[in-house]
Backbone atoms as SQL, in Angstrom:
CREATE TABLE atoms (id INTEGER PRIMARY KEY, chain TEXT, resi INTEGER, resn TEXT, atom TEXT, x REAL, y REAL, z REAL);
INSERT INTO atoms VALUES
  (1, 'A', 1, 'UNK', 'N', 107.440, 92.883, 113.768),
  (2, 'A', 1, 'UNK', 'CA', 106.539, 93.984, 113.469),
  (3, 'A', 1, 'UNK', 'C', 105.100, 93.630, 113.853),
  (4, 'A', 2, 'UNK', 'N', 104.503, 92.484, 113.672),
  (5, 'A', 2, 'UNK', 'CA', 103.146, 92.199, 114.074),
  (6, 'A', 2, 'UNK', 'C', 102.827, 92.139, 115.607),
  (7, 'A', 3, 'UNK', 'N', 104.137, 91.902, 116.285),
  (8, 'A', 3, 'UNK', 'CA', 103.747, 91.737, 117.667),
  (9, 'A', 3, 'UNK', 'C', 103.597, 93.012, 117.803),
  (10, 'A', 4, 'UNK', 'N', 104.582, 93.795, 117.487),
  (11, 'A', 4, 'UNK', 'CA', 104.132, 95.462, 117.914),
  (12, 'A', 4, 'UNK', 'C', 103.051, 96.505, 117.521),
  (13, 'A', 5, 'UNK', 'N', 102.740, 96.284, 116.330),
  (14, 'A', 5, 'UNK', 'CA', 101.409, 96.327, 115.675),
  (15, 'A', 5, 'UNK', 'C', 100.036, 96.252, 116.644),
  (16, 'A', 6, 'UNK', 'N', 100.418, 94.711, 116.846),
  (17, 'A', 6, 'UNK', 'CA', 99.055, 93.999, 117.624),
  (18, 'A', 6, 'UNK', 'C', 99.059, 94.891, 119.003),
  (19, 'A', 7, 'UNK', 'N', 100.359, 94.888, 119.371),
  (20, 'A', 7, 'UNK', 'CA', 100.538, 95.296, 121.313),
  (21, 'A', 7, 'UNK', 'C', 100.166, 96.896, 121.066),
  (22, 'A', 8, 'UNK', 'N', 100.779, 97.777, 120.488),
  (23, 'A', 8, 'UNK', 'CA', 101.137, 99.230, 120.501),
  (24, 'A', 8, 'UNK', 'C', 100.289, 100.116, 119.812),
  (25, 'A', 9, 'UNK', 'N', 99.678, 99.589, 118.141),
  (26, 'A', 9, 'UNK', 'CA', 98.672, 100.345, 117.482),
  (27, 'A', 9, 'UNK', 'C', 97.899, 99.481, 116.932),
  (28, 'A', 10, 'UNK', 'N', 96.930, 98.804, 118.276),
  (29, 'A', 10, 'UNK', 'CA', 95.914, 97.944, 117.480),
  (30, 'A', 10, 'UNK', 'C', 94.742, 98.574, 116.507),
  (31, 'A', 11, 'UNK', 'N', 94.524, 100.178, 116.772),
  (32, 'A', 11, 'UNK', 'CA', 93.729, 100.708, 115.964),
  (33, 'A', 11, 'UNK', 'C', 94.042, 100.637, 114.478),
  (34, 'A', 12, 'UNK', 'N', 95.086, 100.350, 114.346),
  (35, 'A', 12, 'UNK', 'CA', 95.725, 100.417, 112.773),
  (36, 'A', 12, 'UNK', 'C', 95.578, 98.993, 112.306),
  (37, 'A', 13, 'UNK', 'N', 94.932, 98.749, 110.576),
  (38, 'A', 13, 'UNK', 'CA', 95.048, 97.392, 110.028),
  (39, 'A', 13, 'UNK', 'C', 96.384, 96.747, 110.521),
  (40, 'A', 14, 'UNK', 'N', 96.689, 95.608, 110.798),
  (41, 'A', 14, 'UNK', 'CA', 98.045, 94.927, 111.394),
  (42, 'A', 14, 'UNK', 'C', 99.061, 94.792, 109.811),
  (43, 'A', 15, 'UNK', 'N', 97.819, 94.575, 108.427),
  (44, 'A', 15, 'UNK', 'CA', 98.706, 94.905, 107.071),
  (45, 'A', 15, 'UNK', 'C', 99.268, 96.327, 107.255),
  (46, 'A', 16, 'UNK', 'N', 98.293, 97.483, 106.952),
  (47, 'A', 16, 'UNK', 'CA', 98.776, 98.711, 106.895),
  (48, 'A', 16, 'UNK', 'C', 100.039, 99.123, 107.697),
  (49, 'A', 17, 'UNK', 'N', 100.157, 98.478, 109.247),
  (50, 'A', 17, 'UNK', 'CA', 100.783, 98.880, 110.441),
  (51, 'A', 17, 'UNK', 'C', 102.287, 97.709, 109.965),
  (52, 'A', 18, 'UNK', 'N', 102.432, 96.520, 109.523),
  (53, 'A', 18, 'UNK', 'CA', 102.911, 95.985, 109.341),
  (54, 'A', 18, 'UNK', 'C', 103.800, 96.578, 107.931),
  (55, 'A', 19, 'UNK', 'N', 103.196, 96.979, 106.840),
  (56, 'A', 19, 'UNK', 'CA', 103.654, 97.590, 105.533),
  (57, 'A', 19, 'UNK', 'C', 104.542, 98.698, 106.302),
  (58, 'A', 20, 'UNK', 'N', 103.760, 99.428, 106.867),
  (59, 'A', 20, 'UNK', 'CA', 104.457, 100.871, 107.312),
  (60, 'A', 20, 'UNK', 'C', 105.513, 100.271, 108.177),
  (61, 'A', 21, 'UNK', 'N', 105.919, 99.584, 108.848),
  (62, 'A', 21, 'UNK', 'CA', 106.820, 99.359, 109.469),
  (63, 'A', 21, 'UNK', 'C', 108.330, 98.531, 108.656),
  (64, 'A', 22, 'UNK', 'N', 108.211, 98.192, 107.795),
  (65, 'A', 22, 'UNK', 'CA', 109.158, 97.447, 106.526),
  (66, 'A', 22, 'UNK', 'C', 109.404, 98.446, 105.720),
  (67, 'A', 23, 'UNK', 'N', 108.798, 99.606, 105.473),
  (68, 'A', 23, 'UNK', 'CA', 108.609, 99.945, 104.218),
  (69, 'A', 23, 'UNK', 'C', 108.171, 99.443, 103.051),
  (70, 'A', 24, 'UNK', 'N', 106.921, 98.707, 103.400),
  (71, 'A', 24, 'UNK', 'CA', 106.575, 97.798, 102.025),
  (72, 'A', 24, 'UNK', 'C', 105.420, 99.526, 101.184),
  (73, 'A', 25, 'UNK', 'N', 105.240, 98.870, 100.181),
  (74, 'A', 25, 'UNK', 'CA', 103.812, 99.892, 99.728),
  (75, 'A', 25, 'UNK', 'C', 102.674, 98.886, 100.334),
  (76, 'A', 26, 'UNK', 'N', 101.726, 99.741, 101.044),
  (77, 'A', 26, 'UNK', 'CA', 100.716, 99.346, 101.470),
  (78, 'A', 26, 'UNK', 'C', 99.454, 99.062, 100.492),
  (79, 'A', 27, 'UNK', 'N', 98.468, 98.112, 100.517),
  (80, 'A', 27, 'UNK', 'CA', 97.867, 97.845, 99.302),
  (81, 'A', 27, 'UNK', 'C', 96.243, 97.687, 100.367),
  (82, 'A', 28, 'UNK', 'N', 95.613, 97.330, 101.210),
  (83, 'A', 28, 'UNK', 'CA', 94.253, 97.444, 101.490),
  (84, 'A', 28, 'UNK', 'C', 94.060, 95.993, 101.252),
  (85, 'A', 29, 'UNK', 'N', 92.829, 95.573, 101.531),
  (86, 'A', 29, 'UNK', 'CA', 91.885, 94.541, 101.662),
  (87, 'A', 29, 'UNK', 'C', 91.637, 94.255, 100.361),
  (88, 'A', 30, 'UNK', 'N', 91.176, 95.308, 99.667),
  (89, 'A', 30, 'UNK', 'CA', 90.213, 95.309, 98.612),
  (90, 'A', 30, 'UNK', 'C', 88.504, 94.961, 99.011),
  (91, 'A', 31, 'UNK', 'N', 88.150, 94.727, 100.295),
  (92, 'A', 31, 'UNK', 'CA', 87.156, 94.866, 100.762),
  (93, 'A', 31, 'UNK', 'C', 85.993, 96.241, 100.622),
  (94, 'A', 32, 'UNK', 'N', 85.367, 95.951, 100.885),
  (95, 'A', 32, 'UNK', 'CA', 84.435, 97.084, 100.959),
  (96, 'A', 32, 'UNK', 'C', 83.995, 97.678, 102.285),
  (97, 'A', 33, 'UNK', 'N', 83.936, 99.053, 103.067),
  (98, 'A', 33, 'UNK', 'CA', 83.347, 99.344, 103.927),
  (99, 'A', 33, 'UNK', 'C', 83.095, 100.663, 103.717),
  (100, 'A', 34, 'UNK', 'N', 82.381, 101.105, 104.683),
  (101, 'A', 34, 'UNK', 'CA', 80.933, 102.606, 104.774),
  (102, 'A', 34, 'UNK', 'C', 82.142, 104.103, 104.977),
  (103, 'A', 35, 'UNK', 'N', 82.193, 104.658, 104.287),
  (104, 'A', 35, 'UNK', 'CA', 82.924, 105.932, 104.550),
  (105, 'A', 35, 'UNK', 'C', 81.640, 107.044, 105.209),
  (106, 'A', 36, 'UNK', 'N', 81.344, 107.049, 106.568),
  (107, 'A', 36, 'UNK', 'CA', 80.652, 107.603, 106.862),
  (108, 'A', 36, 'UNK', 'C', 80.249, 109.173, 106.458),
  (109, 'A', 37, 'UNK', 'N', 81.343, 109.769, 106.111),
  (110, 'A', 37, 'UNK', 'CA', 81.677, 110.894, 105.878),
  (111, 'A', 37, 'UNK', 'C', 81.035, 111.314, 104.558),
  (112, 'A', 38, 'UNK', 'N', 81.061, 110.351, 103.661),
  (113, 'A', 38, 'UNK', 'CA', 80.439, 110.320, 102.479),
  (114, 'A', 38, 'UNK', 'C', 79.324, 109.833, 102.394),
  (115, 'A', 39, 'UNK', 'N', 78.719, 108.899, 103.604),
  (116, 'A', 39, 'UNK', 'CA', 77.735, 107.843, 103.089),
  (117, 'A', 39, 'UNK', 'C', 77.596, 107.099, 102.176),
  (118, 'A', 40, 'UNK', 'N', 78.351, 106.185, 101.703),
  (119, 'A', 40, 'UNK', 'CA', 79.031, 105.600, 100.289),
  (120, 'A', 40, 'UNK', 'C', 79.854, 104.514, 100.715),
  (121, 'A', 41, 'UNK', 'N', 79.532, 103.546, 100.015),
  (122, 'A', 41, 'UNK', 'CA', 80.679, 102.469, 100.400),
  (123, 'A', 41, 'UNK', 'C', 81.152, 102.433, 99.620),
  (124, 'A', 42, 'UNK', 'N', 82.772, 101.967, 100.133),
  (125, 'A', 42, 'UNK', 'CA', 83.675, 102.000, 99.006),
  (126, 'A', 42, 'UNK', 'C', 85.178, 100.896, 99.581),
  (127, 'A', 43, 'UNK', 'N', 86.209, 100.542, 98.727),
  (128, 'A', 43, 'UNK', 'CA', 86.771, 99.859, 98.862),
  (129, 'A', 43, 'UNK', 'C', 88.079, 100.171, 99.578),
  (130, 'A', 44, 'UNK', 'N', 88.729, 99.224, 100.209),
  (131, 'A', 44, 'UNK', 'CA', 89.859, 99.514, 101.066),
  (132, 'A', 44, 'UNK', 'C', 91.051, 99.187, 100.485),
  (133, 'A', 45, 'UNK', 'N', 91.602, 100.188, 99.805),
  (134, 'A', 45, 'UNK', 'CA', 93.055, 100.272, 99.178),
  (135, 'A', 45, 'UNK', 'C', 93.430, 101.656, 99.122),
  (136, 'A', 46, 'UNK', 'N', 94.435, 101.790, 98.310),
  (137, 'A', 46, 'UNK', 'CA', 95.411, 102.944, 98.032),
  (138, 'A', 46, 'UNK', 'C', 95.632, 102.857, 96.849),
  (139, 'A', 47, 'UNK', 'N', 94.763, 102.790, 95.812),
  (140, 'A', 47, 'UNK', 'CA', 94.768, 102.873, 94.139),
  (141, 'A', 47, 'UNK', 'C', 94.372, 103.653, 94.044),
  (142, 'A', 48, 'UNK', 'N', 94.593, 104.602, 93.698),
  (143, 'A', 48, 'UNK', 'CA', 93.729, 105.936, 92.756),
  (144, 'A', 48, 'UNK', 'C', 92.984, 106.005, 91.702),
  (145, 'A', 49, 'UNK', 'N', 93.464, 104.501, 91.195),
  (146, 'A', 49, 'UNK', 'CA', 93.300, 104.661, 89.867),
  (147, 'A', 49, 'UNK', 'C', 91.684, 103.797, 89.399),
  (148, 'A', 50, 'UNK', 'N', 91.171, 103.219, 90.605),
  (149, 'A', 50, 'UNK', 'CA', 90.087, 102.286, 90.923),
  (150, 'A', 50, 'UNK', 'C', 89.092, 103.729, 91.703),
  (151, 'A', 51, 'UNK', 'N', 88.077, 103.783, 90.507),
  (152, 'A', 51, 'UNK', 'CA', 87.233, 104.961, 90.746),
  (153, 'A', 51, 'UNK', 'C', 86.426, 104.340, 92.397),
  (154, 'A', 52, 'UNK', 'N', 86.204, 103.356, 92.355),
  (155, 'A', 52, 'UNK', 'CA', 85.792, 102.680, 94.606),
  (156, 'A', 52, 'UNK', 'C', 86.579, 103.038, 95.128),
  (157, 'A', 53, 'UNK', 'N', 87.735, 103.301, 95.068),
  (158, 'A', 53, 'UNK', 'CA', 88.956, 103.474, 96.072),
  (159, 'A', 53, 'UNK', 'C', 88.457, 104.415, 97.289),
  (160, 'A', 54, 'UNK', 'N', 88.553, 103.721, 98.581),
  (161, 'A', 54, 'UNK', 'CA', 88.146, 104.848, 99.730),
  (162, 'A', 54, 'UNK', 'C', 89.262, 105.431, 100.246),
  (163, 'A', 55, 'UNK', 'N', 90.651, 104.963, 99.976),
  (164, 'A', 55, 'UNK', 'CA', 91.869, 104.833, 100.934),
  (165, 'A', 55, 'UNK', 'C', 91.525, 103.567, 101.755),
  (166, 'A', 56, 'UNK', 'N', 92.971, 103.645, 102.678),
  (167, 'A', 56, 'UNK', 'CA', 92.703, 102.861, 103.644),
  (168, 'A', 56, 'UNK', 'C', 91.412, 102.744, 104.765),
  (169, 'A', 57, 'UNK', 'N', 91.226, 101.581, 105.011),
  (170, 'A', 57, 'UNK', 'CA', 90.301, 101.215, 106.672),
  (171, 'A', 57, 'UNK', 'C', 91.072, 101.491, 107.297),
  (172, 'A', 58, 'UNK', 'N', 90.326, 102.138, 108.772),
  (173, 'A', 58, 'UNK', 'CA', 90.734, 101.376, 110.220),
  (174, 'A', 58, 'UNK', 'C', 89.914, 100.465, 110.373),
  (175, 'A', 59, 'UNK', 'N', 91.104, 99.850, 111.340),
  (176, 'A', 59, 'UNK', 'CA', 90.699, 98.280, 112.103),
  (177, 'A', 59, 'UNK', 'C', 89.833, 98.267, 112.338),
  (178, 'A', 60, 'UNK', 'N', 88.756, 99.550, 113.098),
  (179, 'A', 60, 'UNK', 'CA', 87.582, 99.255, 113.395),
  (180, 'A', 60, 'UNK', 'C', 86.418, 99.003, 112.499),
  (181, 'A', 61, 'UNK', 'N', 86.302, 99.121, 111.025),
  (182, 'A', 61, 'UNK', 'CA', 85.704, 99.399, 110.010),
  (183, 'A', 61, 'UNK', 'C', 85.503, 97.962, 110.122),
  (184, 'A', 62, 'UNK', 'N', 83.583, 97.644, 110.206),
  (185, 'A', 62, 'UNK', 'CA', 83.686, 96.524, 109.377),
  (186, 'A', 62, 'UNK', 'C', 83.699, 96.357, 107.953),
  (187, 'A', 63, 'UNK', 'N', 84.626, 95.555, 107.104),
  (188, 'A', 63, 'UNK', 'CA', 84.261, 94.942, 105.953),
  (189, 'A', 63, 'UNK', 'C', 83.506, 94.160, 105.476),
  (190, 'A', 64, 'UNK', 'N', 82.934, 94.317, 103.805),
  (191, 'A', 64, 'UNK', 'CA', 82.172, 93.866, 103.608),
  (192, 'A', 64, 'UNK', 'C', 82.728, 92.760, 102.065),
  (193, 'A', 65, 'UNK', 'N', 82.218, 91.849, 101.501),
  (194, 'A', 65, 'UNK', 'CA', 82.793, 91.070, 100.762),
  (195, 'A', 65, 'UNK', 'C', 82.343, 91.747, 99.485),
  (196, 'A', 66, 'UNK', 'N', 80.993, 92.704, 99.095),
  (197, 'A', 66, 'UNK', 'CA', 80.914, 93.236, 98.138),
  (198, 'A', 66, 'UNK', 'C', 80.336, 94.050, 98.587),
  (199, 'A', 67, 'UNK', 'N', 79.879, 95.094, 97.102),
  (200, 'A', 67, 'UNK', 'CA', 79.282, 96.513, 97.345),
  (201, 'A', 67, 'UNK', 'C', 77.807, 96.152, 97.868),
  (202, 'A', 68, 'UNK', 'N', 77.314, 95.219, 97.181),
  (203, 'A', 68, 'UNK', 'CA', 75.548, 95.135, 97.899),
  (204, 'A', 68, 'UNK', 'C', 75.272, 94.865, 99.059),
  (205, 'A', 69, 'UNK', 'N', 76.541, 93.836, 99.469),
  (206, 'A', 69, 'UNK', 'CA', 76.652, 93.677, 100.998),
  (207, 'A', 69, 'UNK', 'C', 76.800, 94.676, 101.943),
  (208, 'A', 70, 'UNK', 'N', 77.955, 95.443, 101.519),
  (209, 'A', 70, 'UNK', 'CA', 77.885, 97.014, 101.877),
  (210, 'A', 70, 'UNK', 'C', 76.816, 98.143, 102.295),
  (211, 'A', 71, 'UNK', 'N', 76.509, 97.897, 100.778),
  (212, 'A', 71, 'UNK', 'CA', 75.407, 98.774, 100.449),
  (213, 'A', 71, 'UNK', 'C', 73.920, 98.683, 101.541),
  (214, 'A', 72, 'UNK', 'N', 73.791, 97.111, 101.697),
  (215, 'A', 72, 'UNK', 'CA', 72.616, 96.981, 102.716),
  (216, 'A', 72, 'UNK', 'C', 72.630, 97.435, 103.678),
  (217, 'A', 73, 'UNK', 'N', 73.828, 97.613, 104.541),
  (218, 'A', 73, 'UNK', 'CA', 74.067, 98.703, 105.649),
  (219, 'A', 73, 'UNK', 'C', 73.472, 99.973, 106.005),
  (220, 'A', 74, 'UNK', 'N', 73.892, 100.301, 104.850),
  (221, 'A', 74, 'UNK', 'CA', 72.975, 101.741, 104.557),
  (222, 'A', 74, 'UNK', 'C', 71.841, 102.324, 103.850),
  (223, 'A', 75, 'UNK', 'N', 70.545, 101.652, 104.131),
  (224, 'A', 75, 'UNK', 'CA', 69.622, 101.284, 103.298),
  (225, 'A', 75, 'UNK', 'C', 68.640, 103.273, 103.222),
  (226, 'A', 76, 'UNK', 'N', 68.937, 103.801, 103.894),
  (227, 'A', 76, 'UNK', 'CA', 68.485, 104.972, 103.204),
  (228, 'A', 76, 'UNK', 'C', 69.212, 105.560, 102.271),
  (229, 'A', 77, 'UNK', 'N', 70.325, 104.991, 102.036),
  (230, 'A', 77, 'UNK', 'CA', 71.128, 105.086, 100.733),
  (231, 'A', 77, 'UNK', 'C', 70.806, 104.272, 99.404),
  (232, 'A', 78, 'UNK', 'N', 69.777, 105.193, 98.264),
  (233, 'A', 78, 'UNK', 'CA', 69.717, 104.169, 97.123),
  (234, 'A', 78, 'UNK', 'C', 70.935, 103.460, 96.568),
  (235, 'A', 79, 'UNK', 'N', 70.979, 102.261, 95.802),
  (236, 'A', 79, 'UNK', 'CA', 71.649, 101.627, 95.331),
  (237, 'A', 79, 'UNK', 'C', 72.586, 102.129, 94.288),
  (238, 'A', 80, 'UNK', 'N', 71.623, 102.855, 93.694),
  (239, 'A', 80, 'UNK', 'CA', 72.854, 103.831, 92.912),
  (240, 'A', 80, 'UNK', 'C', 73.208, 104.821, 93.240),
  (241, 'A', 81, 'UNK', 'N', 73.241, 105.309, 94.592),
  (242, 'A', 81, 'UNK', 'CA', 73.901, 106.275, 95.080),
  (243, 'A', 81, 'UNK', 'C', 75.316, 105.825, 96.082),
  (244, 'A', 82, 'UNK', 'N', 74.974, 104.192, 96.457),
  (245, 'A', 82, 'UNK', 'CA', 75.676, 104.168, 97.686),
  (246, 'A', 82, 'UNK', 'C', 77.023, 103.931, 96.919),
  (247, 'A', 83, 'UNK', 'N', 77.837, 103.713, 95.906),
  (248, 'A', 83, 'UNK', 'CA', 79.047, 104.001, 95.643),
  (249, 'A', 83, 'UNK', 'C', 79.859, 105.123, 95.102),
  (250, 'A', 84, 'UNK', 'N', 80.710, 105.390, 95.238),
  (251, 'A', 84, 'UNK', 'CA', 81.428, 106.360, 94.071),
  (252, 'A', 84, 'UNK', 'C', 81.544, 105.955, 93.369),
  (253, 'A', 85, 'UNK', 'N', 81.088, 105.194, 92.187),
  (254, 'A', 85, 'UNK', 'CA', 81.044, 104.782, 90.543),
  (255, 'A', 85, 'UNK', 'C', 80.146, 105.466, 90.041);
């Protein structure tokens, strides 16, 4: 599955692309990156139940190790605006 992943849909996380191909449940980074759409950083999983939850990344998304790290990205975004918490 990873070779095909890597060769066929490198746009897709190689976890996500790898899960989906087993049928595992897919679970995210838990990383943080920029949902442009929102302007908000937020975290890379499939919990609902984790008020950060962005859904999944694409591959192209950089991650970030926390929200401030994140957050500096987008600095016309105040600090307490740049998450969904």
């Amino acid at each position: 599955a990873a070779a095909c992943c890597k060769e066929k849909l490198s746009w897709i996380t190689s976890t996500t692309c790898e899960s989906h191909s087993m049928l595992l449940p897919v679970v995210g980074t838990s990383l943080w990156y920029i949902d442009w759409s929102l302007q908000k950083c937020v975290k890379d999983c499939a919990d609902s139940s984790d008020v950060n939850c962005g859904g999944l990344a694409n591959q192209y998304d950089p991650k970030y190790s926390s929200s401030t790290e994140c957050c500096d990205r987008i600095r016309y975004v105040g600090p307490r605006e740049c998450t969904l918490e």
